[in-house]
C-alpha positions as CSV (number, residue, x, y, z in Angstrom):
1,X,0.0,0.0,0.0
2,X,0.5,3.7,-0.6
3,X,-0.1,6.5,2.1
4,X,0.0,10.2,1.5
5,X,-1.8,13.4,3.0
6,X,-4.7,15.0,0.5
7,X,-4.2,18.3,2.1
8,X,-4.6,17.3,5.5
9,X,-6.8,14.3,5.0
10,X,-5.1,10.6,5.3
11,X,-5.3,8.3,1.9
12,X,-4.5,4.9,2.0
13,X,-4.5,3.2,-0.7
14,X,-4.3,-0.3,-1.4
15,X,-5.4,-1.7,-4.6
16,X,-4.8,0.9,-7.9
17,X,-3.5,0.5,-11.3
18,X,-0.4,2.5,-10.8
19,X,-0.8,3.6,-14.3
20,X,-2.6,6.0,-13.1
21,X,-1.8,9.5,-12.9
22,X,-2.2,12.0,-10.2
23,X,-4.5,13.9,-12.6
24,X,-6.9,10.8,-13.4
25,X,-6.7,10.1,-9.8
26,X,-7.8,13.3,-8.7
27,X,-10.3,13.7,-11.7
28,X,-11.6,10.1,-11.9
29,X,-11.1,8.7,-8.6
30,X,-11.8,11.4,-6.2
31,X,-14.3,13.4,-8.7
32,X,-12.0,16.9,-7.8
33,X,-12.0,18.5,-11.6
34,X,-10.1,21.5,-10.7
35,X,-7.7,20.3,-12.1
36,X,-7.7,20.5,-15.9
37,X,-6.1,18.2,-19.0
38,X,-4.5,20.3,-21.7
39,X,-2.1,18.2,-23.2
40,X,-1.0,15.2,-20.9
41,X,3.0,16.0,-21.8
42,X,4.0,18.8,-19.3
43,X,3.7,21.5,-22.3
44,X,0.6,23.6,-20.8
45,X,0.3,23.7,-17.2
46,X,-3.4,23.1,-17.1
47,X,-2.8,20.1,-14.8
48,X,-0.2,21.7,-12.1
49,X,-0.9,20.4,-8.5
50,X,1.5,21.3,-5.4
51,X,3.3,18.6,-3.4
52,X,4.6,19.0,0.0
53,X,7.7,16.9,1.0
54,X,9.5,17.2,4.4
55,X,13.5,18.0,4.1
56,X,16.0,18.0,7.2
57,X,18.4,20.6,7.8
58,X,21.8,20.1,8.9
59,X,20.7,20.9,12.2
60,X,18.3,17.6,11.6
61,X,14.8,20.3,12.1
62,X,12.0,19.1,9.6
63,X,11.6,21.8,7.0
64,X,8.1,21.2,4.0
65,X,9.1,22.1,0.9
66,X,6.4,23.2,-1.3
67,X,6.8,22.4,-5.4
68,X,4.8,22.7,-8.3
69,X,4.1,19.4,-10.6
70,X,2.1,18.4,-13.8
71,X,-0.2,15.8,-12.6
72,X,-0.5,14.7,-16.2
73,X,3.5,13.1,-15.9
74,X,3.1,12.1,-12.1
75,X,2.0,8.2,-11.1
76,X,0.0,7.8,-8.2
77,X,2.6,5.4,-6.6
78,X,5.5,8.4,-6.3
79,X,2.9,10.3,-4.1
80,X,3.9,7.9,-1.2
81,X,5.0,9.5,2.2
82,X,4.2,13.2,0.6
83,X,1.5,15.6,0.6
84,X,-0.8,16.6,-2.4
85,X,-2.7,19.6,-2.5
86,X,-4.9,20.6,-5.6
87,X,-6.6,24.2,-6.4
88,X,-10.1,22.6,-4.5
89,X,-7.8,23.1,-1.5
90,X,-7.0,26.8,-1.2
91,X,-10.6,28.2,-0.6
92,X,-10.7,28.3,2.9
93,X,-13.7,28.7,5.3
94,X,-15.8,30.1,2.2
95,X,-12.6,32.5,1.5
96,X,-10.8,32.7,-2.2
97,X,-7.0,32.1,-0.8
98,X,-4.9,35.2,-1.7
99,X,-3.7,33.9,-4.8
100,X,-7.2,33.6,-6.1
101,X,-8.1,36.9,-4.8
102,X,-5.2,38.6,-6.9
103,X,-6.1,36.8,-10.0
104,X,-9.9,37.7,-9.5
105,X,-8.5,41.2,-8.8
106,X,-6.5,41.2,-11.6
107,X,-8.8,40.1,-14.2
108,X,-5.9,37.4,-14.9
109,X,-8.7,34.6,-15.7
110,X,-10.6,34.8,-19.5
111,X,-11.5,31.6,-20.4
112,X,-10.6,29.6,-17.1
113,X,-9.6,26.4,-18.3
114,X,-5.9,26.8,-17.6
115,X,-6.8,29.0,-14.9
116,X,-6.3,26.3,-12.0
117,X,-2.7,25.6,-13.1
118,X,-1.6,29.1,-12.8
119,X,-3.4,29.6,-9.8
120,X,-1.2,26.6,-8.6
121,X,2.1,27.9,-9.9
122,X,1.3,31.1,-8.5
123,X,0.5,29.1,-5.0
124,X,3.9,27.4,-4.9
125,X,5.5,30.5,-5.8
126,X,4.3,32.4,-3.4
127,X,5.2,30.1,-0.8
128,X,8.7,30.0,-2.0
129,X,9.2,33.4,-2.3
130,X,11.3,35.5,-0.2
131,X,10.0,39.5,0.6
132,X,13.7,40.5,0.8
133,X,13.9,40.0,-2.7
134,X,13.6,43.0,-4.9
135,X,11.3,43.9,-7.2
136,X,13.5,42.8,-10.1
137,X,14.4,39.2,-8.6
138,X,10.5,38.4,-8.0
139,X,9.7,39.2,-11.6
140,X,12.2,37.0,-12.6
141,X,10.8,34.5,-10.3
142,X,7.4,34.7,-11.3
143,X,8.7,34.6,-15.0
144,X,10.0,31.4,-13.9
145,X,7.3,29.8,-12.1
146,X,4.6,30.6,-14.7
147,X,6.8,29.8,-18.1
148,X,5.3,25.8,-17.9
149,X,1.7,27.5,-17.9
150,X,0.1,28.3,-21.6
151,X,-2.7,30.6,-21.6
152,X,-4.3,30.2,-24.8
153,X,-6.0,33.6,-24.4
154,X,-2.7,35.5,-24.1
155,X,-3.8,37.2,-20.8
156,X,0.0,37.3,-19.4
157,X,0.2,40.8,-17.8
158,X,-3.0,40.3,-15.9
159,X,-1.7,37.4,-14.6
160,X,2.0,38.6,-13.7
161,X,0.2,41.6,-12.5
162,X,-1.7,38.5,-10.0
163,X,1.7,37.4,-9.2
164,X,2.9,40.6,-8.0
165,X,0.2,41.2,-5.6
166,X,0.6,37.7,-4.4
167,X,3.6,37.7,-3.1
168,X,3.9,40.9,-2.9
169,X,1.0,41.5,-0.1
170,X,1.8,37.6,1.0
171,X,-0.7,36.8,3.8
172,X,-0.7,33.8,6.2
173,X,-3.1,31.3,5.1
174,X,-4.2,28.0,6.3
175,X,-1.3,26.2,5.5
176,X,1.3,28.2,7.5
177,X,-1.7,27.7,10.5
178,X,-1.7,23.9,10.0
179,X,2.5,23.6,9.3
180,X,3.7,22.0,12.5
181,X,0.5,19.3,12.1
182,X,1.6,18.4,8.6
183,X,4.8,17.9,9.2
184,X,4.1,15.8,12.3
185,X,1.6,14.0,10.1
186,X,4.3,13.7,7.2
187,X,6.5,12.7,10.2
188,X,4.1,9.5,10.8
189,X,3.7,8.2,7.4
190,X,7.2,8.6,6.2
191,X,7.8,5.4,4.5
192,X,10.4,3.1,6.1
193,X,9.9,-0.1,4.1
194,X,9.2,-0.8,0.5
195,X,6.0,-0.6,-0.3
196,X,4.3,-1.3,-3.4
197,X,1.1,-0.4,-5.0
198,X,-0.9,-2.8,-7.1
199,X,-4.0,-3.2,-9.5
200,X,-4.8,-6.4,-11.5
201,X,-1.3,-7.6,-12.8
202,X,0.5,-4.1,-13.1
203,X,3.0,-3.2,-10.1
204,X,5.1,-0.2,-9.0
205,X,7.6,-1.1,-6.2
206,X,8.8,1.8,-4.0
207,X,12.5,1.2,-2.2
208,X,14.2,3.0,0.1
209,X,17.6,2.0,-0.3
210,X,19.9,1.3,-3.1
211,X,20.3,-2.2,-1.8
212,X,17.1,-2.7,-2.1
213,X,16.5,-0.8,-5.2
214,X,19.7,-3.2,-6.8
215,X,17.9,-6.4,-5.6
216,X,13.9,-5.4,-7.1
217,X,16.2,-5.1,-10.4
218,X,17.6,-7.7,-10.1
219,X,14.6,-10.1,-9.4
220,X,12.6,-7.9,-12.1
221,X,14.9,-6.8,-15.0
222,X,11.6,-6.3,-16.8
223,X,10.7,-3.2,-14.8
224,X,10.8,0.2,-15.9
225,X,12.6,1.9,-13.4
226,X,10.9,5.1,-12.8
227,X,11.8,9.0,-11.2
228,X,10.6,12.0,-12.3
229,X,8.4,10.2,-15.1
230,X,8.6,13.0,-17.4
231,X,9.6,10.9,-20.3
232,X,7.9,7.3,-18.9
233,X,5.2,8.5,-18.5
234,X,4.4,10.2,-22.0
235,X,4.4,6.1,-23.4
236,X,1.3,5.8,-20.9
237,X,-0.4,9.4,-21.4
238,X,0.6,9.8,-25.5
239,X,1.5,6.3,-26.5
240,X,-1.2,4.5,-24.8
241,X,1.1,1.4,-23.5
242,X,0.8,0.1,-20.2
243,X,3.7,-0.5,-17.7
244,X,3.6,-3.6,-16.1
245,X,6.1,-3.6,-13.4
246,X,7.3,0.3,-12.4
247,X,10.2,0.4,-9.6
248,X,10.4,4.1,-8.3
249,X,12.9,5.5,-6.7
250,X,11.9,8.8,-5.8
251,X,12.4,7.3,-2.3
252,X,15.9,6.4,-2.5
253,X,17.1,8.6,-0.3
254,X,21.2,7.8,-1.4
255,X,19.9,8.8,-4.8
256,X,18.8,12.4,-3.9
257,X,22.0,13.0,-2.0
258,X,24.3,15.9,-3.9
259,X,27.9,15.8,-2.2
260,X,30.8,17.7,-2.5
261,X,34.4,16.8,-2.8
262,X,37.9,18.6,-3.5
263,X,38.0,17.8,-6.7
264,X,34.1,16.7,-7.9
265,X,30.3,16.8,-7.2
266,X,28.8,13.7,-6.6
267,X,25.2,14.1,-7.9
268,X,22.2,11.3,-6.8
269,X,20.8,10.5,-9.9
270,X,17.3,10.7,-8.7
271,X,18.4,14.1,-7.4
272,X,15.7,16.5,-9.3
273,X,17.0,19.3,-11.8
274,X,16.0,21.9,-9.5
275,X,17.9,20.5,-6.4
276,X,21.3,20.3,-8.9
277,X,20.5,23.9,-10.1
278,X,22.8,25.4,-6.5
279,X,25.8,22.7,-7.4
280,X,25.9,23.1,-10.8
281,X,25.9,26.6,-11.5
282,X,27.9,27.6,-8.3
283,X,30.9,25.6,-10.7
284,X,29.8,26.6,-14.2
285,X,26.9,29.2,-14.6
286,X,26.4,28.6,-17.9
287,X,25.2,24.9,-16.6
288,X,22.8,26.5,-14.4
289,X,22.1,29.1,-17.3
290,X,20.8,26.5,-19.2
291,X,19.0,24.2,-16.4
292,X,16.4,27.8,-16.1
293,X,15.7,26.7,-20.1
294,X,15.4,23.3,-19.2
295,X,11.4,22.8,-19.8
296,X,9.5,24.0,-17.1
297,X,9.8,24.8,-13.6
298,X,7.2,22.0,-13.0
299,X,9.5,20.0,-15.0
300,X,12.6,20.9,-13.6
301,X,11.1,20.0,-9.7
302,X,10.1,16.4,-11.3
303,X,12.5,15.3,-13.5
304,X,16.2,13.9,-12.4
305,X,19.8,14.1,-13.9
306,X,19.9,10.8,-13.9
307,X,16.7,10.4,-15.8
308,X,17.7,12.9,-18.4
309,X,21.1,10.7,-18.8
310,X,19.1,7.2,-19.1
311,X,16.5,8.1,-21.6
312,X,19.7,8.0,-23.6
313,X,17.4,11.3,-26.1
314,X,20.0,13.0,-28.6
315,X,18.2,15.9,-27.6
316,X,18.3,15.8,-24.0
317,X,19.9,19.1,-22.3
318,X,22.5,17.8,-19.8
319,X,24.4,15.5,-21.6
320,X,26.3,17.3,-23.9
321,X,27.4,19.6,-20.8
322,X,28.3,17.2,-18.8
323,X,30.1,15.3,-21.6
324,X,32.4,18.2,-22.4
325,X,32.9,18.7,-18.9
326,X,34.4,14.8,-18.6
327,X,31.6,13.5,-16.3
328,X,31.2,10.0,-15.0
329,X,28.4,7.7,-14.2
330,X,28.3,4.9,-11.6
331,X,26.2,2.3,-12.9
332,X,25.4,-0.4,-10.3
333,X,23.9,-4.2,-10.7
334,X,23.1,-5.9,-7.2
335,X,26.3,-5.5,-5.2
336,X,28.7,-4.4,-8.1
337,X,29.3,-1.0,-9.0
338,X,31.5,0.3,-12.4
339,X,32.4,3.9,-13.3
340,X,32.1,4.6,-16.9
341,X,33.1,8.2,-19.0
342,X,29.3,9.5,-19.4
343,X,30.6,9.7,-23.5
344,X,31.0,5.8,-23.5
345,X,27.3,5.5,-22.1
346,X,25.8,6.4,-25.5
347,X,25.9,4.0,-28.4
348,X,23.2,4.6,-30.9
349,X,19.9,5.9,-30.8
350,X,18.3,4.6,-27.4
351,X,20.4,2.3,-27.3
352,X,23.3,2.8,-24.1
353,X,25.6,0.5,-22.4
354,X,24.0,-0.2,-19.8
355,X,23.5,-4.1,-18.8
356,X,20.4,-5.7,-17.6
357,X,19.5,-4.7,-14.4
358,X,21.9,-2.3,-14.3
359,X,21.4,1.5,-13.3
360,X,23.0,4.8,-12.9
361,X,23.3,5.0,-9.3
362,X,25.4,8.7,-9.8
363,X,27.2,11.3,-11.8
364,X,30.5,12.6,-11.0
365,X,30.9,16.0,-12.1
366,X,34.7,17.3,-12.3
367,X,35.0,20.6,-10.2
368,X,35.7,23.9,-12.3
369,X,39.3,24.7,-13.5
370,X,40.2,28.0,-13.8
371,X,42.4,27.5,-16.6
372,X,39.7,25.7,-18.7
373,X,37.0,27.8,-20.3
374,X,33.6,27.0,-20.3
375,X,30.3,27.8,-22.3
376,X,26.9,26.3,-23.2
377,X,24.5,27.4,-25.8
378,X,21.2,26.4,-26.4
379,X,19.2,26.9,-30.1
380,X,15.8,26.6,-29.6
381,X,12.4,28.2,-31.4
382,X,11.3,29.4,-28.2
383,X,13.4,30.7,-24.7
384,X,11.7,29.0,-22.4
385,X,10.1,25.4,-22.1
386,X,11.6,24.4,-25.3
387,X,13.4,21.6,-26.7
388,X,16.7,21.9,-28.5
389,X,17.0,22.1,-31.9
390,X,20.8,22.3,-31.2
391,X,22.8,22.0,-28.1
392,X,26.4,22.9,-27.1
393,X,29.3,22.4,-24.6
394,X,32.8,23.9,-25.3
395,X,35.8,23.5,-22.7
396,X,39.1,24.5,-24.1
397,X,42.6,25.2,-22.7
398,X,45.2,27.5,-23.9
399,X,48.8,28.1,-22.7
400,X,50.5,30.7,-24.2
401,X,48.0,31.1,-26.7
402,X,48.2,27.4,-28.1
403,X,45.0,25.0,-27.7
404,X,46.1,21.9,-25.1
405,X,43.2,20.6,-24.6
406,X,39.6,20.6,-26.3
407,X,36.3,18.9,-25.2
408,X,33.4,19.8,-27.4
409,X,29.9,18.1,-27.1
410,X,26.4,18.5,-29.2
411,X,22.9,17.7,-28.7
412,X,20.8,17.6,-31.7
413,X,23.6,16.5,-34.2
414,X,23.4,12.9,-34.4
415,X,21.8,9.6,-32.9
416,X,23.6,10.4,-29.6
417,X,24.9,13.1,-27.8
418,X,28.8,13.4,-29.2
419,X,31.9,15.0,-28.5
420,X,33.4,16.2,-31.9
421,X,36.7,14.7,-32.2
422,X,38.0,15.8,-35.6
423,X,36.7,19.3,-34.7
424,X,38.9,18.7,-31.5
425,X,41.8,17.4,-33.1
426,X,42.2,20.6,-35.5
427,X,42.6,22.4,-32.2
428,X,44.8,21.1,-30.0
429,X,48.3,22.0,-30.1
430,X,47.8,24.8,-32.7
431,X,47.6,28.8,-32.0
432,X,44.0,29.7,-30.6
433,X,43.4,32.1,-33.0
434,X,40.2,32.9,-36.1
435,X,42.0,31.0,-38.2
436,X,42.0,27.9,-36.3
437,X,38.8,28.0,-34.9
438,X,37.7,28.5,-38.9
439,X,39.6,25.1,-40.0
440,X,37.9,23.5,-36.7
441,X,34.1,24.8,-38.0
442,X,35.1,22.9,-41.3
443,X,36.0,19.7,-39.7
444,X,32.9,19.5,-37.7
445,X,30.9,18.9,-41.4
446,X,33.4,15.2,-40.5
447,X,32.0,14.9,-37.1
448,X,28.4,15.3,-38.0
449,X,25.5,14.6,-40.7
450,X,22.5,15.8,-38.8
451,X,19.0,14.7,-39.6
452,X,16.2,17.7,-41.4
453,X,13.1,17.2,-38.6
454,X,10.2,19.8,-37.8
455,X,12.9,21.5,-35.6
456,X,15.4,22.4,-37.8
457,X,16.8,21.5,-41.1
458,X,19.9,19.6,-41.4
459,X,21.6,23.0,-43.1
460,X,20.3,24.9,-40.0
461,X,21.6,22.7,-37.7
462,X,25.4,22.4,-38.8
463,X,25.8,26.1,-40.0
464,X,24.1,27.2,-35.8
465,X,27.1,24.5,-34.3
466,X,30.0,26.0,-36.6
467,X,28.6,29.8,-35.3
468,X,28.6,28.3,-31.8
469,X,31.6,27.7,-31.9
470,X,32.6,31.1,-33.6
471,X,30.7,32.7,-30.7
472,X,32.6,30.2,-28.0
473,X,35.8,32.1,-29.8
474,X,34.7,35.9,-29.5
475,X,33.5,35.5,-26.3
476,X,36.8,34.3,-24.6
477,X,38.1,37.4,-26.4
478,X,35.9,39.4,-25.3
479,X,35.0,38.4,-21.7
480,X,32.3,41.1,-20.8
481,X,29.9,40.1,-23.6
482,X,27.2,38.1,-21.5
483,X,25.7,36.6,-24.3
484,X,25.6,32.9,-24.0
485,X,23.0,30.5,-23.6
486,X,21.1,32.4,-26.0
487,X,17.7,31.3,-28.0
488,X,18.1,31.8,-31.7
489,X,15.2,31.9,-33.9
């Protein structure tokens, strides 16, 4: 069984196709259609719910962490231990919660069918925002927190206009009154077994432990292993397939761990992109650049670097930055554990090399060295909550003006996300200068024959990762140009 708070309210659950998602459950199951279905992929934000998890500090005080979520990618089963709250839940005692209120206010609702999402996202921003922040810094935030919500009408500045008064007259409401009882009841149902939810013959197992975790995958190798469920779940919600046997490990608390060493981060890879955001761009802030164009914040709060890794997609966002930053993965089968260069995971389209019952237990991240320079550019039709049309990583080294070492990675270029080797090899050891970075744009025409698709034409593609690179080049020169990561169109 299954145990999670519905606002304040105990659910138990027993027997349920763990197919389900959150938003079936909450529309079909509890008959709560606040909640809306736009797309079922995470693109509109018509489904968002909040979820409240407990964290501990380094002082070991329980802290609940509020965090927006498209119930359209969420299964039931991940639910376990945490709380759920859905727009039915913020009128209070006959009162509009002050989120409402500003959008009523506002006039930030037209047609009101993705009207419940924003109020949500607006909900979990304002709990998460700080009043010592200026004006500028919450407008960025609410940018942030509403780019995963579509509004067909195109009523944005209403509903930024919401967002300001939100959190910028924040109130008390009833869940600050009721915070000490929900984390005492969060307390009281934090898992501390596996549990497992079950309906007919389909199964999702929930560990605790990587031990455990290692020996479910071992005894099931047929199992989808499942995290964030932003890509898994689109074969369910868009492909129409059922999972038999799910293992989550949202649970895995080893898994969510980030830690830092002398010389590397050691990321969790069930660690969600939002949690990696601090590491990542504390080292290299074009990686965190680029993680605030990854999707959506609803997205980013679900989905796990691990996950974006395993999918193996040649258009996923982290690899090729971790790739030209010589990451490692530690996969792990039952008790054995291996390290493998993240470039050697990748072998062809989907297809990795990872064994049966093997998974990525963490990613090593090398700390930043000052004497290497890196960038990372994304191409993408739109800024934010986009996919790449191209992706790029660049890390060179020059001494005395000569190239000694070159790591360059793409996204979008080929079956798998690549590091350009004759494209490196015209570099290193020769002057860093136009000239050679000019012979090196030619010799990536050797490295890659990109594929013509919906996002960009095979010309497009090759001619944007040749300017990449010619942009990599001015901006070492020129240093104060704060241009990267850019969306081109």
């Amino acid at each position: 069984m299954i145990q999670f708070l519905l606002n304040q309210a105990l659910k138990t659950e027993h027997a349920l196709d763990p197919n389900m998602t959150v938003l079936n459950y909450l529309r079909e199951h509890l008959h709560k259609t606040g909640t809306k279905e736009g797309c079922a992929s995470g693109d509109c934000g018509a489904c968002t719910v909040v979820i409240g998890e407990l964290s501990t500090d380094d002082h070991g005080q329980d802290h609940l962490n509020y965090r927006s979520l498209n119930a359209c990618l969420t299964f039931v089963a991940s639910l376990h231990g945490k709380q759920l709250i859905s727009v039915e839940d913020l009128k209070h005692q006959g009162q509009l919660h002050s989120v409402q209120r500003a959008m009523v206010d506002c006039h930030g609702s037209q047609c009101g069918f993705c009207t419940p999402g924003f109020v949500m996202s607006l909900f979990a921003l304002q709990k998460n925002s700080d009043e010592a922040d200026s004006a500028k810094e919450k407008h960025a935030q609410a940018h942030e927190a509403l780019a995963g919500n579509l509004c067909r009408c195109t009523g944005y500045r209403p509903i930024f206009a919401a967002a300001e008064q939100a959190c910028g007259q924040r109130q008390p409401d009833q869940f600050d009154e009721h915070k000490a009882q929900t984390i005492t009841r969060l307390r009281a149902i934090k898992p501390v077994q596996t549990a497992e939810l079950s309906g007919g013959d389909r199964r999702c197992l929930v560990p605790l432990t990587v031990a455990d975790l290692a020996d479910l995958y071992d005894a099931y190798p047929q199992a989808r292993l499942l995290a964030g469920g932003t890509d898994l779940a689109l074969e369910v919600t868009q492909l129409h397939r059922t999972l038999p046997v799910m293992i989550y490990v949202g649970n895995v608390a080893d898994m969510k761990k980030i830690e830092h060493y002398d010389d590397r981060i050691e990321i969790g890879a069930a660690t969600a992109l939002t949690d990696c955001y601090e590491a990542l761009s504390n080292e290299y802030p074009d990686f965190g650049q680029l993680l605030h164009r990854f999707a959506s914040l609803q997205i980013r709060n679900q989905g796990t670097l691990g996950g974006n890794i395993a999918n193996a997609s040649p258009i996923g966002d982290s690899p090729p930055l971790l790739i030209a930053l010589g990451a490692k993965i530690v996969l792990r089968k039952g008790t054995q554990s291996r390290t493998l260069a993240l470039e050697d995971y990748f072998i062809d389209y989907r297809v990795t090399a990872r064994q049966e019952s093997e998974f990525i237990e963490k990613i090593i991240v090398p700390k930043a060295d000052a004497s290497q320079a890196f960038r990372a550019y994304k191409v993408s039709k739109r800024l934010d909550d986009d996919i790449s049309a191209v992706c790029a990583a660049f890390r060179v080294q020059v001494d005395n003006g000569v190239v000694i070492e070159a790591r360059m990675a793409f996204g979008g270029m080929a079956a798998i996300p690549k590091r350009a080797a004759h494209c490196e090899q015209v570099l290193i050891g020769q002057p860093w200068t136009q000239a050679t970075v000019e012979r090196a744009c030619a010799a990536l025409e050797q490295d890659f024959t990109p594929l013509s698709d919906f996002r960009a034409s095979k010309e497009y593609r090759l001619l944007s990762a040749q300017n990449l690179l010619r942009k990599y080049f001015i901006e070492l020169q020129t240093p104060h140009i704060e241009t990267r990561v850019t969306a081109y169109v």
